[in-house]
N, C-alpha and C positions, 0 to 999 in steps of 0.2 A: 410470524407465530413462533411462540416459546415450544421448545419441544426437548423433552428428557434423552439425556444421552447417558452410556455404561460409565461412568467415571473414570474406572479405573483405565477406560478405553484411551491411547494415544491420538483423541480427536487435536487440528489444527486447522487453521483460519487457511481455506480453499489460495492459493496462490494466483497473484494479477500479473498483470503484463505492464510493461514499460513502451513497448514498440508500439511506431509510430503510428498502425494502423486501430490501433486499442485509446490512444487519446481521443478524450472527453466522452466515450462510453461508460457506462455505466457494467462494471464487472462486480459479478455474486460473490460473497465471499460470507464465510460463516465465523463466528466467534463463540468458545466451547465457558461459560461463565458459570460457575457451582454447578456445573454438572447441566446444565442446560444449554442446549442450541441454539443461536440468537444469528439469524440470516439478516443481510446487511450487504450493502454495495459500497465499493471503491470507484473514485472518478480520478484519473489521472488523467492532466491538461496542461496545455500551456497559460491558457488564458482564465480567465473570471468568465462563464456566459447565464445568464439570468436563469436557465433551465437548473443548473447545477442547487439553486435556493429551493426549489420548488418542494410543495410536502410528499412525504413518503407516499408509498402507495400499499395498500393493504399487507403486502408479506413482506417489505422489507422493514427492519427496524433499527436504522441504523445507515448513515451514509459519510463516508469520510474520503473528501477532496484534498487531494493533496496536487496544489499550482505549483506546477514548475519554473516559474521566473517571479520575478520580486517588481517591484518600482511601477508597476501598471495598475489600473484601475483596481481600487480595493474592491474587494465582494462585499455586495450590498443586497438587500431583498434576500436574508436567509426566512423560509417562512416557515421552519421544523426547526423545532429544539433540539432535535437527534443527529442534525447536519454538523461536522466539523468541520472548517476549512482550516489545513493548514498551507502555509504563506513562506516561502522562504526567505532569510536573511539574504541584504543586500549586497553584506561584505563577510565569505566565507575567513573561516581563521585558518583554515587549511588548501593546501595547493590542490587545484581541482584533477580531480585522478578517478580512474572508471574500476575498481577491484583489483588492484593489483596481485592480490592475493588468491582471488579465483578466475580470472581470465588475463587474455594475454593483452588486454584494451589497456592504452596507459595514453592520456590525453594532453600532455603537459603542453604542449604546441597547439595543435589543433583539434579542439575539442569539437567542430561540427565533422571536420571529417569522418572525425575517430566514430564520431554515432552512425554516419550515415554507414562506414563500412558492417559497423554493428549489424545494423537494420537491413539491411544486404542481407548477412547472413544470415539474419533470424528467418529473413523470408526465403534464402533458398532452403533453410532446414527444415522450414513447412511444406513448400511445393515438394519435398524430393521423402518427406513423411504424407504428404497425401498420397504419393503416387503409389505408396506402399501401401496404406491404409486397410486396403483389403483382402491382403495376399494373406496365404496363411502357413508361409514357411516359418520354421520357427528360425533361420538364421535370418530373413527381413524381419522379423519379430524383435530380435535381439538390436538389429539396426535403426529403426524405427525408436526403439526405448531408448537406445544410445542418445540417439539426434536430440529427442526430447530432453534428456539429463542436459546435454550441452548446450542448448536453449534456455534453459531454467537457470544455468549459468552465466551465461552470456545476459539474462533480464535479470538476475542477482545484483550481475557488475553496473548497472545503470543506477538500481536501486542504493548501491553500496555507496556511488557519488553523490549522489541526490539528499542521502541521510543526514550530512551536519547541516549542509542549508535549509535543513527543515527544523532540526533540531537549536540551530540559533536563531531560528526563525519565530513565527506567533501562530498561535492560533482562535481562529474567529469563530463564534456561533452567532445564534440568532439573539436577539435583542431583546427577545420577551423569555428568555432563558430566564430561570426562577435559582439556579445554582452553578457556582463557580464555573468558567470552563478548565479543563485539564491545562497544566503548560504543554509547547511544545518539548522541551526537557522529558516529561513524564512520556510524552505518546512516543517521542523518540529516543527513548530509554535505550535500548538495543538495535542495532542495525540489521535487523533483520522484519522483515515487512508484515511477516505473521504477526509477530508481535505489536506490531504499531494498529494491525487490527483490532487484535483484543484490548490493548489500551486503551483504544477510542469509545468500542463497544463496554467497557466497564466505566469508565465514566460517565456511564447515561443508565446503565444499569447496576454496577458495579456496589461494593461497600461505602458506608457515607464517607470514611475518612480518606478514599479517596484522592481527594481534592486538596489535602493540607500541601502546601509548597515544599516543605522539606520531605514528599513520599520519595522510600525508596524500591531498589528491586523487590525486597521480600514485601515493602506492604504493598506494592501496586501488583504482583502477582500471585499474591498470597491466596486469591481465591477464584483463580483463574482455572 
């Protein structure tokens, strides 16, 4: 459901997770388009699985898949127009690296390790923020926020690698789609994952011109 927001308000597309225990769930996420709220889900996966096609359901308006490996079964049985799958490229142009810039993950050798000590971490930073969860000191307060910013960090740096192989990558809709879909290029315009929401979500709602191939930053955010 459409719902009016203050414009001038600093609204931003709710933040997903990359950790391992968040693949091929379906995570909420909103995108803020002329001033209106448009609720919508993220499926972040390794694979293709038939449920991923399936039609919205009454409040979402909006679902954007993004498969984390390439050369496997392509997605088939999209049965919503509103579904996006994107699909990564087989051959990145760039040397796979986890954020160098915001975490200290740097994968050049071994990139299953590098995730798995990742995901280690994300999940002792959860067990050790639940433990806190309902204390009400305000210095576990401040620790608790800490752990969290450093979490959101640490699922930045996964999203940061992930970004050109999406972006030289494709993306798929459904079949009985009646207008162009977005390029990968457009939705992964920016390396930041908020953004790759709204992207998705204005191309289904968005301005008609949209769609043209050469949009740039200011037309594809222009009414964002």
């Amino acid at each position: 459901m459409v719902t009016s927001v203050n414009p001038s308000a600093q609204v931003r597309a709710a933040q997903f997770s990359f950790a391992q225990d968040s693949l091929g769930q379906p995570q909420p996420v909103n995108a803020v388009i002329g001033g209106f709220d448009y609720p919508g889900e993220v499926i972040v996966a390794d694979a293709w699985e038939p449920e991923f096609g399936e039609q919205l359901n009454s409040v979402n308006m909006f679902r954007l898949v993004l498969l984390q490996t390439s050369g496997r079964t392509a997605p088939t049985g999209i049965l919503d127009k509103r579904i996006l799958v994107a699909v990564q490229s087989n051959s990145p142009a760039k040397p796979n690296r986890i954020g160098e810039s915001r975490s200290s993950y740097v994968i050049d050798s071994n990139p299953n390790e590098t995730r798995r000590n990742a995901e280690a971490e994300i999940k002792s930073i959860r067990e050790v923020r639940a433990n806190y969860a309902a204390a009400s000191d305000p210095a576990l307060d401040r620790l608790t926020s800490a752990l969290e910013e450093y979490e959101s960090k640490v699922n930045e740096s996964f999203a940061e690698d992930a970004h050109e192989l999406w972006k030289q990558g494709e993306i798929i809709t459904s079949s009985e789609s009646n207008s162009l879909a977005p390029t990968a290029n457009q939705i992964f315009l920016l390396d930041t994952p908020e953004s790759w929401v709204e992207v998705a979500a204005a191309s289904i709602y968005g301005p008609a011109n949209f769609h043209s191939a050469d949009s740039v930053v200011e037309t594809i955010f222009s009414d964002l």
